[in-house]
mmCIF file as Biopython writes it, N, C-alpha, C and O atoms, coordinates in Angstrom:
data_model
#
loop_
_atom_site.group_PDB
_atom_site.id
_atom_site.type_symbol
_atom_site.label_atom_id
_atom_site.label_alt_id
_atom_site.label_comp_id
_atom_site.label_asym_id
_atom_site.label_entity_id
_atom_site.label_seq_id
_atom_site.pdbx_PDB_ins_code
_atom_site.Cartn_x
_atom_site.Cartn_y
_atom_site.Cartn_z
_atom_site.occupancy
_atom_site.B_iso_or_equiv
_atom_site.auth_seq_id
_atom_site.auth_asym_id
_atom_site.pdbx_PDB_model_num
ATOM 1   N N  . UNK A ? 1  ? 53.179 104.202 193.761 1.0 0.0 1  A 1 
ATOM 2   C CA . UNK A ? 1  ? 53.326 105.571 194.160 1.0 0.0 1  A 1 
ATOM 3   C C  . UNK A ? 1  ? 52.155 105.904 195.090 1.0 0.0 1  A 1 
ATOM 4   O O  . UNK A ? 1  ? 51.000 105.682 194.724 1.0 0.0 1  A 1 
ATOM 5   N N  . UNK A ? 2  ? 52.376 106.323 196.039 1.0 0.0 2  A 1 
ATOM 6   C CA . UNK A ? 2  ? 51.738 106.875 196.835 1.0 0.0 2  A 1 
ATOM 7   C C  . UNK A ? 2  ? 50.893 108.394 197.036 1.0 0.0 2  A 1 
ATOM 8   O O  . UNK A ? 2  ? 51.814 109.161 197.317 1.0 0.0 2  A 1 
ATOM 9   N N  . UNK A ? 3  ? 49.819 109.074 197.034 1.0 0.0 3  A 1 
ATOM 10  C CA . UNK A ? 3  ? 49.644 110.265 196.883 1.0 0.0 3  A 1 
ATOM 11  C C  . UNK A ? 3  ? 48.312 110.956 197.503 1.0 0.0 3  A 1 
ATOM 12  O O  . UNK A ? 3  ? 47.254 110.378 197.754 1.0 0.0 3  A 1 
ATOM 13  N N  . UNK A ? 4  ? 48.549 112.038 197.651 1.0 0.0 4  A 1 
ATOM 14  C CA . UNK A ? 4  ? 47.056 112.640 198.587 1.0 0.0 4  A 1 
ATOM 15  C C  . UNK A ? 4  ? 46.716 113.994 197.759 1.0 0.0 4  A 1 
ATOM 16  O O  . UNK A ? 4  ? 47.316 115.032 197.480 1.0 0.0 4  A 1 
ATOM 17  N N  . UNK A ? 5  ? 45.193 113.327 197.469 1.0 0.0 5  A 1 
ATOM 18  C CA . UNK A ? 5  ? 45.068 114.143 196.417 1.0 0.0 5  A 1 
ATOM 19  C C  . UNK A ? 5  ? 44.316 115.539 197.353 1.0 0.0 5  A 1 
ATOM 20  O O  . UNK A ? 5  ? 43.616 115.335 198.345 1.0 0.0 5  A 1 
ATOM 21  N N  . UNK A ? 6  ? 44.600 116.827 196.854 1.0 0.0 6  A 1 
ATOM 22  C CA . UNK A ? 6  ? 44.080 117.987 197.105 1.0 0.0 6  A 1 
ATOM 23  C C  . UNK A ? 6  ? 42.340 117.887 196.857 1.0 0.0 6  A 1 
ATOM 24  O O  . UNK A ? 6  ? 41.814 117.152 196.021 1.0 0.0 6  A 1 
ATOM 25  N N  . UNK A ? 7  ? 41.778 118.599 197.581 1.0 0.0 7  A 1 
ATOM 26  C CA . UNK A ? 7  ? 40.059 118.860 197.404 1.0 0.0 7  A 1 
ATOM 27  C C  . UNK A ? 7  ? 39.970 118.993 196.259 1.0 0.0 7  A 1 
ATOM 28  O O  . UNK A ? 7  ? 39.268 118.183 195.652 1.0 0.0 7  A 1 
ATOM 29  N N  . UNK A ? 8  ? 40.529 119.881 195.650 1.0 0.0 8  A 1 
ATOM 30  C CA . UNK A ? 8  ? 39.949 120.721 194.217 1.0 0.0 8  A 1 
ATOM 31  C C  . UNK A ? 8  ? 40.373 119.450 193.117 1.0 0.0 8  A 1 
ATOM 32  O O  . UNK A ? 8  ? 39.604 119.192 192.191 1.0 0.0 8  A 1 
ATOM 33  N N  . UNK A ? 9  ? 41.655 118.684 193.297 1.0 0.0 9  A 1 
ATOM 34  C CA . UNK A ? 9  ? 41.347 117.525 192.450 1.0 0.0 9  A 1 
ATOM 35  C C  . UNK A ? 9  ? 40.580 116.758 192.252 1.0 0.0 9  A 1 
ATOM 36  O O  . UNK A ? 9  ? 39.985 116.600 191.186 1.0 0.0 9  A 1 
ATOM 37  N N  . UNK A ? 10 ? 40.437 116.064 193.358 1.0 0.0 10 A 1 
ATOM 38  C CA . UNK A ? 10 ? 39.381 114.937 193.938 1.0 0.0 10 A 1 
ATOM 39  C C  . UNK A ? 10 ? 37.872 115.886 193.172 1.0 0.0 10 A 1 
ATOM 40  O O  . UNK A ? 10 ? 37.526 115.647 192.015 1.0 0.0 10 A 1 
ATOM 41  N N  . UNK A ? 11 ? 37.438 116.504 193.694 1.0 0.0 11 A 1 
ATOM 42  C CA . UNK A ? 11 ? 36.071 117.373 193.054 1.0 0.0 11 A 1 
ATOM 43  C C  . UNK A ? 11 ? 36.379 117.304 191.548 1.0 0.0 11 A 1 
ATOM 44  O O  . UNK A ? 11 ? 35.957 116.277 191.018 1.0 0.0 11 A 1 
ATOM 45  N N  . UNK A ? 12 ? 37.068 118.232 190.681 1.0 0.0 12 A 1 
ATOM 46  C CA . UNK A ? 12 ? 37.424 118.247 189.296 1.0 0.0 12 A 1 
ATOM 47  C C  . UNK A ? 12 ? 37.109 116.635 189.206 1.0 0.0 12 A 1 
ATOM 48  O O  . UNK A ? 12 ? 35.933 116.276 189.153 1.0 0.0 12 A 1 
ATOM 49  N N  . UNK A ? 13 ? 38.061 115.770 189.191 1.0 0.0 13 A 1 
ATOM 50  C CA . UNK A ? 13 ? 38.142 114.155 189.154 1.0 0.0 13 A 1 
ATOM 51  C C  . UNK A ? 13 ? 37.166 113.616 188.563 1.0 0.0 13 A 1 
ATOM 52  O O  . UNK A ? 13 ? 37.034 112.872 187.592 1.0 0.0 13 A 1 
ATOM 53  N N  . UNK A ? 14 ? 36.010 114.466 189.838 1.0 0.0 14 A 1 
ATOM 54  C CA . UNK A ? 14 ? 34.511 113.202 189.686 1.0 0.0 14 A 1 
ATOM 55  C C  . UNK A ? 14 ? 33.494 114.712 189.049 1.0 0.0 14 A 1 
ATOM 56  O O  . UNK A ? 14 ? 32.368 114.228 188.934 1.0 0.0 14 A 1 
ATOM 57  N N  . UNK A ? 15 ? 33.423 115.904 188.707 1.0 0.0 15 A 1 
ATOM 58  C CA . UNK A ? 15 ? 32.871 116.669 188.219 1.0 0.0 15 A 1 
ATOM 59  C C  . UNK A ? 15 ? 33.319 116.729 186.258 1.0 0.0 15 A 1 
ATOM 60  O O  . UNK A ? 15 ? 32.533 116.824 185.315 1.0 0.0 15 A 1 
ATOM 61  N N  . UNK A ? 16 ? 34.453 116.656 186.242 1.0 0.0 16 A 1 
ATOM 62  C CA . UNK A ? 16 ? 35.024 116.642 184.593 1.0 0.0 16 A 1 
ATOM 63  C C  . UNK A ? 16 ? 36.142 115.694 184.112 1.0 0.0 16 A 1 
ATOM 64  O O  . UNK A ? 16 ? 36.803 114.922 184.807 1.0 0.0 16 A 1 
ATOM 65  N N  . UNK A ? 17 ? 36.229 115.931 182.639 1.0 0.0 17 A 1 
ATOM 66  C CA . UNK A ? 17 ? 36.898 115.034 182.270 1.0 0.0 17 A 1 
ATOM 67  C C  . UNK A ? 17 ? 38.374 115.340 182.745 1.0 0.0 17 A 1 
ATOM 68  O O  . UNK A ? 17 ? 38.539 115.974 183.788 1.0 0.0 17 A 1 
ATOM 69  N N  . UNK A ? 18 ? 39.240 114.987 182.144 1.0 0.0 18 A 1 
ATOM 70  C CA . UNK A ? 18 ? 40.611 115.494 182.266 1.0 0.0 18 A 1 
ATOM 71  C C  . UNK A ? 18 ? 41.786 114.751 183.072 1.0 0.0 18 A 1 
ATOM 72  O O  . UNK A ? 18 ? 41.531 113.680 183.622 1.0 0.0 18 A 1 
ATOM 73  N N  . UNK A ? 19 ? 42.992 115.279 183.142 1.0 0.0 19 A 1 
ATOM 74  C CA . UNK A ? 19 ? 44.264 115.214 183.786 1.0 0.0 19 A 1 
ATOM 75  C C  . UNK A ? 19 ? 43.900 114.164 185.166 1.0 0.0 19 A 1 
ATOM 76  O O  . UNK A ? 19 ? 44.240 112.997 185.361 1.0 0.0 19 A 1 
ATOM 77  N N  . UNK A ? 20 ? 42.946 115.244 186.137 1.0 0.0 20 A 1 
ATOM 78  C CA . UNK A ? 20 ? 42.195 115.070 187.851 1.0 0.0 20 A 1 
ATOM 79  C C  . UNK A ? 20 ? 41.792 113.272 187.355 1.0 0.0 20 A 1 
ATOM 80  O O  . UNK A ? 20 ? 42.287 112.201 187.708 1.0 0.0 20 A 1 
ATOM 81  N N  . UNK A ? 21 ? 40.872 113.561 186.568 1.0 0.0 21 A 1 
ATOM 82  C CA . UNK A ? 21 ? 39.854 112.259 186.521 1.0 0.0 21 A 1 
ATOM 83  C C  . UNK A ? 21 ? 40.733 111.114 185.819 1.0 0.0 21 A 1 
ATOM 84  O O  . UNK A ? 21 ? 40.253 109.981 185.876 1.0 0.0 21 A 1 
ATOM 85  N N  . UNK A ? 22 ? 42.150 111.298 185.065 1.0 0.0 22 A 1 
ATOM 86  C CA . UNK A ? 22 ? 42.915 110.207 185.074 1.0 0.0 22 A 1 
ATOM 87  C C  . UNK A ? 22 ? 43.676 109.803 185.884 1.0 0.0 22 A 1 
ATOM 88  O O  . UNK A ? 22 ? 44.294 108.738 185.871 1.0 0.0 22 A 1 
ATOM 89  N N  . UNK A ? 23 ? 43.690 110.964 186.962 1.0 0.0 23 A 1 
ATOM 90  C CA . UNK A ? 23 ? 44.294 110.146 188.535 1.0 0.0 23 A 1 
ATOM 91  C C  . UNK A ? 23 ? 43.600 109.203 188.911 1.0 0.0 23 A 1 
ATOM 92  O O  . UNK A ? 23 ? 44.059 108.063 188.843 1.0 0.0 23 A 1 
ATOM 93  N N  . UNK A ? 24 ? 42.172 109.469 189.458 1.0 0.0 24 A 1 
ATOM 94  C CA . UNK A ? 24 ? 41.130 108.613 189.822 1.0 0.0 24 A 1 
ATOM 95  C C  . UNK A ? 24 ? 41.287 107.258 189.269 1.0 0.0 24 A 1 
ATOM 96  O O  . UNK A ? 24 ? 41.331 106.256 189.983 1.0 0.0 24 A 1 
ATOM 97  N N  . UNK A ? 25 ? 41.382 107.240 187.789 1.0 0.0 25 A 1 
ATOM 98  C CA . UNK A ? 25 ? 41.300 105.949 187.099 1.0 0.0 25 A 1 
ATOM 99  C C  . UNK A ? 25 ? 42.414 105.218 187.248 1.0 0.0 25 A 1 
ATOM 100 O O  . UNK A ? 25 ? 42.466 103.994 187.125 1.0 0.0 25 A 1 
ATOM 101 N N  . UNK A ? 26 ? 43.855 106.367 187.669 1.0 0.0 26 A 1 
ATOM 102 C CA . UNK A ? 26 ? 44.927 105.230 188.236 1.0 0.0 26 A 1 
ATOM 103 C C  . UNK A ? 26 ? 44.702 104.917 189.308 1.0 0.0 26 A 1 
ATOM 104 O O  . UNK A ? 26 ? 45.017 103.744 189.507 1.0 0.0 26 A 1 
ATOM 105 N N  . UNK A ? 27 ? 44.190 105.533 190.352 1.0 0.0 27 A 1 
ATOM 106 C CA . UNK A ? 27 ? 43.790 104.444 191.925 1.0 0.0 27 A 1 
ATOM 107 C C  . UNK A ? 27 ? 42.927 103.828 191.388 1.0 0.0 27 A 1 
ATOM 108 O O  . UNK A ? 27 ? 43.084 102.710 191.878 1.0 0.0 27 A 1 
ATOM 109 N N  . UNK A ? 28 ? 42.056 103.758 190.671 1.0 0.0 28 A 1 
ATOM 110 C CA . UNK A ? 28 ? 41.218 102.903 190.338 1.0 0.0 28 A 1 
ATOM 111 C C  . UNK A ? 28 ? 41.798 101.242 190.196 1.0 0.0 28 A 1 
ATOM 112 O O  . UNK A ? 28 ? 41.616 100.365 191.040 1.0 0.0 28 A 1 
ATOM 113 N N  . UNK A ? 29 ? 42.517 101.096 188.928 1.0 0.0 29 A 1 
ATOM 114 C CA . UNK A ? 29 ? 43.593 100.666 188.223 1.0 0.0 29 A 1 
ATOM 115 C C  . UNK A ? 29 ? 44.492 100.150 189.319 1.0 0.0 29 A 1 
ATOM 116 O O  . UNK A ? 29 ? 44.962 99.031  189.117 1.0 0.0 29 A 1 
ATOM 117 N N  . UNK A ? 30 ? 44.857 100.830 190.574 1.0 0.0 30 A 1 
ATOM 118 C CA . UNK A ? 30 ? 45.937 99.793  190.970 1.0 0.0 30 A 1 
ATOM 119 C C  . UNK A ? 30 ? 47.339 100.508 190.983 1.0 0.0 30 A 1 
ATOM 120 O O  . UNK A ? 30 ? 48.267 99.994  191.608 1.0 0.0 30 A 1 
ATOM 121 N N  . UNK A ? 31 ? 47.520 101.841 190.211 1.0 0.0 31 A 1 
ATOM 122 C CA . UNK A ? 31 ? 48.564 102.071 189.456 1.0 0.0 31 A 1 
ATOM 123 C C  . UNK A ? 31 ? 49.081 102.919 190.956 1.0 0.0 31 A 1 
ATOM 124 O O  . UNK A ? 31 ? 50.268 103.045 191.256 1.0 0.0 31 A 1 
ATOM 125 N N  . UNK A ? 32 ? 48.354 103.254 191.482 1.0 0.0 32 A 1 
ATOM 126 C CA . UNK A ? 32 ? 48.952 104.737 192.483 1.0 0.0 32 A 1 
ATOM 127 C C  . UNK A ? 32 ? 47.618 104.319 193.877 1.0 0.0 32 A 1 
ATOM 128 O O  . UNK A ? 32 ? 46.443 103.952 193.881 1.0 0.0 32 A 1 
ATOM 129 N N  . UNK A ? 33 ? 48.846 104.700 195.080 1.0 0.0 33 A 1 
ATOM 130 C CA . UNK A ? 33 ? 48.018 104.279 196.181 1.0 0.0 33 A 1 
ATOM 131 C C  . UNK A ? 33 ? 47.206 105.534 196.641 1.0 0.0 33 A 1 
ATOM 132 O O  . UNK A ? 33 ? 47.803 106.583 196.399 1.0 0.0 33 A 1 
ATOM 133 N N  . UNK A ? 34 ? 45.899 105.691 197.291 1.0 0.0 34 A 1 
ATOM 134 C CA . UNK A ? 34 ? 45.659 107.302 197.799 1.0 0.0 34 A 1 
ATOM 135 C C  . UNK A ? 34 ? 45.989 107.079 199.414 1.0 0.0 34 A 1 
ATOM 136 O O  . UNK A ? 34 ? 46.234 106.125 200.151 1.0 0.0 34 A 1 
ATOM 137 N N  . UNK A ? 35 ? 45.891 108.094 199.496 1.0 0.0 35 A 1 
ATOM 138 C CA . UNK A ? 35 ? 45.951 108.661 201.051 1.0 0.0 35 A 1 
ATOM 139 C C  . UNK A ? 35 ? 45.643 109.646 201.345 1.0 0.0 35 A 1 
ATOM 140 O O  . UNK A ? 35 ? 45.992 110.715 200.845 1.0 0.0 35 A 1 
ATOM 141 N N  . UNK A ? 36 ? 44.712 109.401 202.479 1.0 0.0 36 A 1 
ATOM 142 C CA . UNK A ? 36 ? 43.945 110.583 203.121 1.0 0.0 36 A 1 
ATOM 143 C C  . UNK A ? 36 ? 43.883 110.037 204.782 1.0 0.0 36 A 1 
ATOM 144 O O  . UNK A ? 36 ? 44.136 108.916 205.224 1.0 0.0 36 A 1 
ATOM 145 N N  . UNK A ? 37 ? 43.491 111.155 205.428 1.0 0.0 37 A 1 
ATOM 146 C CA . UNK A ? 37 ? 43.464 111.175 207.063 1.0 0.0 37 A 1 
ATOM 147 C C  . UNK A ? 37 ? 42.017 111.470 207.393 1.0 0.0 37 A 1 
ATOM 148 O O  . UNK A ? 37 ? 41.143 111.415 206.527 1.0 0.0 37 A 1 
ATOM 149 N N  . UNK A ? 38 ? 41.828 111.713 208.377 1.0 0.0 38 A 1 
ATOM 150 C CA . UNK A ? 38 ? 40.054 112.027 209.228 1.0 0.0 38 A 1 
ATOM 151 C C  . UNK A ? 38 ? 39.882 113.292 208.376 1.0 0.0 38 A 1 
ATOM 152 O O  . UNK A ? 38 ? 39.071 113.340 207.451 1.0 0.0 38 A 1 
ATOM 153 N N  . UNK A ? 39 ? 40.907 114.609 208.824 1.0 0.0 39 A 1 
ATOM 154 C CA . UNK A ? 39 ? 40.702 115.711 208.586 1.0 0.0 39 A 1 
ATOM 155 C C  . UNK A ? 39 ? 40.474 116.138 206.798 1.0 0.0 39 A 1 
ATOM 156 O O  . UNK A ? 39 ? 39.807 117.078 206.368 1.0 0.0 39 A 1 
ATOM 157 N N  . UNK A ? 40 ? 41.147 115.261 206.106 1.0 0.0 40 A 1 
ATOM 158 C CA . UNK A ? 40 ? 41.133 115.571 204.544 1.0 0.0 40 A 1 
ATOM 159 C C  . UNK A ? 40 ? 40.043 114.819 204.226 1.0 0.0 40 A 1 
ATOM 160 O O  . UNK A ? 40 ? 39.494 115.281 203.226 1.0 0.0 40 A 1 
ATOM 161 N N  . UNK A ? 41 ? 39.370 113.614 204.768 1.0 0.0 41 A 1 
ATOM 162 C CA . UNK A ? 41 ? 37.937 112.865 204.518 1.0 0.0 41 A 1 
ATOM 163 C C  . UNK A ? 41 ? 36.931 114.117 204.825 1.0 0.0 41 A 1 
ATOM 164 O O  . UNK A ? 41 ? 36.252 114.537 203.888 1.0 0.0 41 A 1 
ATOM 165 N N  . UNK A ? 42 ? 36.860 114.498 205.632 1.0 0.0 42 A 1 
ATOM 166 C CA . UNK A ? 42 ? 35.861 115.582 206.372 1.0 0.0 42 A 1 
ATOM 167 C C  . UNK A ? 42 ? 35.904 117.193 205.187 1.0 0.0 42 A 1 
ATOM 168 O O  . UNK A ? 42 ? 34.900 117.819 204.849 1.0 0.0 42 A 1 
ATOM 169 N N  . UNK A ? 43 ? 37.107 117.465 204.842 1.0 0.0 43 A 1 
ATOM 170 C CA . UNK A ? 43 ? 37.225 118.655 203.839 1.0 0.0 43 A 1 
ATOM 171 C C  . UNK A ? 43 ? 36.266 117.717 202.578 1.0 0.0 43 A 1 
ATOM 172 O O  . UNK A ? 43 ? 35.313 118.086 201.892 1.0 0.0 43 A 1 
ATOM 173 N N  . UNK A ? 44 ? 36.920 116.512 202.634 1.0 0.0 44 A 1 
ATOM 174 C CA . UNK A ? 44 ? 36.291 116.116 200.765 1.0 0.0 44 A 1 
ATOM 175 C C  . UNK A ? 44 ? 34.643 116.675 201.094 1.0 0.0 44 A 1 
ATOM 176 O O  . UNK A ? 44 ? 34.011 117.582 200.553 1.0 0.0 44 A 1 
ATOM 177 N N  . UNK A ? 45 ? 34.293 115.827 202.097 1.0 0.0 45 A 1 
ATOM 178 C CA . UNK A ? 45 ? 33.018 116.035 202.816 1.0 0.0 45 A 1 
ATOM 179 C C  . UNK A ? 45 ? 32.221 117.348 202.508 1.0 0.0 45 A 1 
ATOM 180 O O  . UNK A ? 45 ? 31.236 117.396 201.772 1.0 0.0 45 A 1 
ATOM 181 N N  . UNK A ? 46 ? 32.832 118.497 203.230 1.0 0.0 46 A 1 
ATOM 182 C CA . UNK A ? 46 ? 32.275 120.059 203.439 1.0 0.0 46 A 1 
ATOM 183 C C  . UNK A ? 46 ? 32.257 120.270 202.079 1.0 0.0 46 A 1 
ATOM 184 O O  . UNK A ? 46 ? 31.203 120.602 201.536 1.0 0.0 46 A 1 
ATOM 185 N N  . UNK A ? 47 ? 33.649 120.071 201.219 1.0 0.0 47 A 1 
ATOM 186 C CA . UNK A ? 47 ? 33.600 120.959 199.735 1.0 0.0 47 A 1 
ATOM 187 C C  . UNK A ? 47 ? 31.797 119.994 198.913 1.0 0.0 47 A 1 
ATOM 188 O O  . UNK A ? 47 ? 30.735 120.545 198.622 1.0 0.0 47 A 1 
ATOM 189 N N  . UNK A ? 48 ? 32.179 118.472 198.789 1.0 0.0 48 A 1 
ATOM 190 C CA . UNK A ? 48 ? 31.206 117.981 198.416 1.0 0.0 48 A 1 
ATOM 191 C C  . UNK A ? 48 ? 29.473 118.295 198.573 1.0 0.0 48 A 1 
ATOM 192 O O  . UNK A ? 48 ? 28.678 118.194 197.639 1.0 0.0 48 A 1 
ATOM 193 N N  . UNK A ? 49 ? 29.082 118.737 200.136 1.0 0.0 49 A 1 
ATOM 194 C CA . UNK A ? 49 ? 28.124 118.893 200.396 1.0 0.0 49 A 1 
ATOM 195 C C  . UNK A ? 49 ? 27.463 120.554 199.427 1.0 0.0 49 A 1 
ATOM 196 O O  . UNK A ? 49 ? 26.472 120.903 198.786 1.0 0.0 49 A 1 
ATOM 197 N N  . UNK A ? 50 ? 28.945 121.193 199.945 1.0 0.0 50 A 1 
ATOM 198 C CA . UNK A ? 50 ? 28.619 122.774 198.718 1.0 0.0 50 A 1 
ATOM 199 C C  . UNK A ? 50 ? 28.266 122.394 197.528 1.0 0.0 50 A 1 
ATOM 200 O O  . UNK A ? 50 ? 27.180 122.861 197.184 1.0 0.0 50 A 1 
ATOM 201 N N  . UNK A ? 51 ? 28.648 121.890 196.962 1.0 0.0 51 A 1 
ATOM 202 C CA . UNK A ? 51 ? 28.600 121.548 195.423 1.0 0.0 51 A 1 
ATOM 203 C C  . UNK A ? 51 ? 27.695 120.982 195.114 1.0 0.0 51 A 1 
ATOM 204 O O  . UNK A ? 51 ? 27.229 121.086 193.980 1.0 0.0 51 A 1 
ATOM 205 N N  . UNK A ? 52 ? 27.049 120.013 196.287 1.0 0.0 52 A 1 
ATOM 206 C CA . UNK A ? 52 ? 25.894 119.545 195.722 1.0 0.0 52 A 1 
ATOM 207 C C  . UNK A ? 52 ? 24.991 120.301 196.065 1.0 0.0 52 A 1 
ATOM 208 O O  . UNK A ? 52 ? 23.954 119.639 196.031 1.0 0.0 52 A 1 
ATOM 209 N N  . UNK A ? 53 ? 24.736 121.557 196.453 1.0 0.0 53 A 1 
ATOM 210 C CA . UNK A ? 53 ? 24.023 122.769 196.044 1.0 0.0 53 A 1 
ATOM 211 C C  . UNK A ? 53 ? 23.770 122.820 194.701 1.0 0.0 53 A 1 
ATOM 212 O O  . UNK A ? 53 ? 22.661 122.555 194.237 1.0 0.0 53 A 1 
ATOM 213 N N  . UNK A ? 54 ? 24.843 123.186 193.951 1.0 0.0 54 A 1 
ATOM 214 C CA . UNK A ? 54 ? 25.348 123.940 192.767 1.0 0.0 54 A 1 
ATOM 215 C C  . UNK A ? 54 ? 24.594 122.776 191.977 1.0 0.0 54 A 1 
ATOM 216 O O  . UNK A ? 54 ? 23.709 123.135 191.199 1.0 0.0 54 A 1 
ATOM 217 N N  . UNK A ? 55 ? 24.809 121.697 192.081 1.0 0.0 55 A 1 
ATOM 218 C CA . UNK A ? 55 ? 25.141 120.417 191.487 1.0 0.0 55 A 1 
ATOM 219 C C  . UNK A ? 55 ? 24.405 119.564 191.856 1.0 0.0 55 A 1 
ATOM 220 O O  . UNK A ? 55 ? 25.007 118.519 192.105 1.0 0.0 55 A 1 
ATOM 221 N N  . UNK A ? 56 ? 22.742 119.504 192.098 1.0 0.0 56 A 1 
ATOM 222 C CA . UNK A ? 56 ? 21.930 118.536 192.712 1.0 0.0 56 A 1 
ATOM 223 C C  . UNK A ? 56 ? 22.026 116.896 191.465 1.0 0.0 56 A 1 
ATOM 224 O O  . UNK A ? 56 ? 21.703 115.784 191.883 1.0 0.0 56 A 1 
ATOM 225 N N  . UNK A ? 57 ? 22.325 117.039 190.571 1.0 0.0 57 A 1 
ATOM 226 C CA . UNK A ? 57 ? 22.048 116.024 189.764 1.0 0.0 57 A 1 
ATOM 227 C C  . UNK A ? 57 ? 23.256 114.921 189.993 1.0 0.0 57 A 1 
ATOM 228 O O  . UNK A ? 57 ? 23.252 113.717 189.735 1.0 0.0 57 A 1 
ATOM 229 N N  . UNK A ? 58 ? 24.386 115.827 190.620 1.0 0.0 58 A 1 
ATOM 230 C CA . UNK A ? 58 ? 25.676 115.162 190.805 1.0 0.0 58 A 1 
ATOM 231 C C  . UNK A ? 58 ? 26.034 114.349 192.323 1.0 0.0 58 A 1 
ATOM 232 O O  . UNK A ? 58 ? 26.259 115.001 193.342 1.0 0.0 58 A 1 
ATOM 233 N N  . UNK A ? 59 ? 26.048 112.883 192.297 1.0 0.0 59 A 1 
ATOM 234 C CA . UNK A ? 59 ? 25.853 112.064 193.756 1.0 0.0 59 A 1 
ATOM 235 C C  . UNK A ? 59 ? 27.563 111.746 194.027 1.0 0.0 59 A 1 
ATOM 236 O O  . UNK A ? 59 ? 28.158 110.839 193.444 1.0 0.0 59 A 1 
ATOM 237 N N  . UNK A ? 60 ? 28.194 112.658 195.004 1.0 0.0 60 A 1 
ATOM 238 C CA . UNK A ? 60 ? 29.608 112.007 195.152 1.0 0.0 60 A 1 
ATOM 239 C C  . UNK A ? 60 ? 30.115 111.247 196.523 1.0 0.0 60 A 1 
ATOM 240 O O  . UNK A ? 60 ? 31.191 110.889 197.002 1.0 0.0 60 A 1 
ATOM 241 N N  . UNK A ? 61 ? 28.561 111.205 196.918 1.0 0.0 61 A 1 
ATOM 242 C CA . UNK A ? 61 ? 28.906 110.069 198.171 1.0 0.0 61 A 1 
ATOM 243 C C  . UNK A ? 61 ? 29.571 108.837 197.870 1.0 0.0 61 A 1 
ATOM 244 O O  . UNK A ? 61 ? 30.577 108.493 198.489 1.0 0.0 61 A 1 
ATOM 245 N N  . UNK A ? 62 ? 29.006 108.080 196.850 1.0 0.0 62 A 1 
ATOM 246 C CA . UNK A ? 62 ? 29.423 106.684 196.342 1.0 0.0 62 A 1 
ATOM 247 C C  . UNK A ? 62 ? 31.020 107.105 196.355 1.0 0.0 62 A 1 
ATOM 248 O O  . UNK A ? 62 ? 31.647 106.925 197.398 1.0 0.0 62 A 1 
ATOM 249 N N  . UNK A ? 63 ? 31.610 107.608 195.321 1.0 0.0 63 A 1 
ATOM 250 C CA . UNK A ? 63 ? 33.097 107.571 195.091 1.0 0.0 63 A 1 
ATOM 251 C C  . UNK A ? 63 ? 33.704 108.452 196.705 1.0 0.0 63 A 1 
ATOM 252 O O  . UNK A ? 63 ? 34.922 108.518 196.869 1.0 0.0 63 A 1 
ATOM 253 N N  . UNK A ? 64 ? 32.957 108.937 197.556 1.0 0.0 64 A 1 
ATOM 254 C CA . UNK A ? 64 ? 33.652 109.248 198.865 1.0 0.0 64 A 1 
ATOM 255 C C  . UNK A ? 64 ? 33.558 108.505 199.585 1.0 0.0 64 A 1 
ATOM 256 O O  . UNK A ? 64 ? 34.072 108.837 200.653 1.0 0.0 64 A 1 
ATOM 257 N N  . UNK A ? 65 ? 32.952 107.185 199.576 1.0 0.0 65 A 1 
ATOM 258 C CA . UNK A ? 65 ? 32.500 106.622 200.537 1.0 0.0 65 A 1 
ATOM 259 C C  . UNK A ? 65 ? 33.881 105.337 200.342 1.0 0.0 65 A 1 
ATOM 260 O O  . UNK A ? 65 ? 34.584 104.727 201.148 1.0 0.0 65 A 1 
ATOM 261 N N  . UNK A ? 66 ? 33.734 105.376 198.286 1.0 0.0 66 A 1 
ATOM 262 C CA . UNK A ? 66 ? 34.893 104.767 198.362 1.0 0.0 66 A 1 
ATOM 263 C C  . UNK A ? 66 ? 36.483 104.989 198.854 1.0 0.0 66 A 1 
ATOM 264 O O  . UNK A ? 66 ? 37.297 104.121 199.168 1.0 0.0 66 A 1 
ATOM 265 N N  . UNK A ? 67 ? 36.587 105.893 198.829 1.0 0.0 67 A 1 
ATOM 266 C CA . UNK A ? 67 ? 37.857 106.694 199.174 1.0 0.0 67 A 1 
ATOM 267 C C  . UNK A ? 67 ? 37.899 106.574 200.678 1.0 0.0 67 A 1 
ATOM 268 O O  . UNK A ? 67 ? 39.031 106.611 201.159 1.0 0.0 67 A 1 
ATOM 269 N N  . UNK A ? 68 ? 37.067 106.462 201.369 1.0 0.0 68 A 1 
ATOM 270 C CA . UNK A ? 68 ? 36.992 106.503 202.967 1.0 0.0 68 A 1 
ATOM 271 C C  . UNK A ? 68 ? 37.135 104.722 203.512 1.0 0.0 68 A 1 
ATOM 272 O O  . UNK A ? 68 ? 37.596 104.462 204.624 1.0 0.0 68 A 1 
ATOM 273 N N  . UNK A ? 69 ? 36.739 103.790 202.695 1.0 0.0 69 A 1 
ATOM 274 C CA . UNK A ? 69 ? 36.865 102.221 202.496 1.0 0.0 69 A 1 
ATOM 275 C C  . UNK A ? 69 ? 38.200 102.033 201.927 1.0 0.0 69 A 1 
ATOM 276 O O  . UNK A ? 69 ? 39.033 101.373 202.549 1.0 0.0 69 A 1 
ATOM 277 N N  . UNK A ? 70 ? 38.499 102.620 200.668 1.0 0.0 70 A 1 
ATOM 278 C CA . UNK A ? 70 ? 39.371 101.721 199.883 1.0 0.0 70 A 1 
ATOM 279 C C  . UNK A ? 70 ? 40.719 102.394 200.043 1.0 0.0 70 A 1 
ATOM 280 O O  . UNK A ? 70 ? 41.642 101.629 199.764 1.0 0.0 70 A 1 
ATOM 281 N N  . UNK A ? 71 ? 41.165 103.834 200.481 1.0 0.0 71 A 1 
ATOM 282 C CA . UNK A ? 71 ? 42.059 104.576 200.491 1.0 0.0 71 A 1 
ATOM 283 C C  . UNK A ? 71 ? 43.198 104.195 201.502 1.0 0.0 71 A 1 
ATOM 284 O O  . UNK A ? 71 ? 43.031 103.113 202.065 1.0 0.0 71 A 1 
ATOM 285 N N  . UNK A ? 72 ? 44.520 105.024 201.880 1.0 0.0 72 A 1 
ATOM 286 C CA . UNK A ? 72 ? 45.090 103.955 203.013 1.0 0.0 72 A 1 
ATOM 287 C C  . UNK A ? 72 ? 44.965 105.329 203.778 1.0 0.0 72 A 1 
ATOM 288 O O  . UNK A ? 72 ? 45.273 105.403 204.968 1.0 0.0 72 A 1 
#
């Protein structure tokens, strides 16, 4: 299955537990393909950089960086 996950998932995903963050673990897994474009890499981007305001203890470059490598 193929799928493009919304900002607010992707964030939830890697911020809490839940529903979001067992998507993650199915692309993880193999189970579900992601997909994203320039313009939805660049949103993960902007929302991410806000948050790590809010959220200095929290690093979500690594898992964006993966998503920008491993995603189709």
């Amino acid at each position: 299955m193929k799928i493009v996950l919304d900002t607010n998932v992707l964030m939830s995903a890697i911020f809490f537990a839940g529903p979001p963050h067992e998507i993650l673990g199915a692309w993880r897994d193999g189970r579900i393909d992601l997909l994203v474009s320039t313009d939805i890499l660049n949103e993960y981007q902007r929302v991410a950089e806000e948050l790590a305001e809010k959220f200095p203890l929290v690093d979500v470059s690594g898992i964006l960086d993966l998503v920008a490598v491993s995603a189709e």
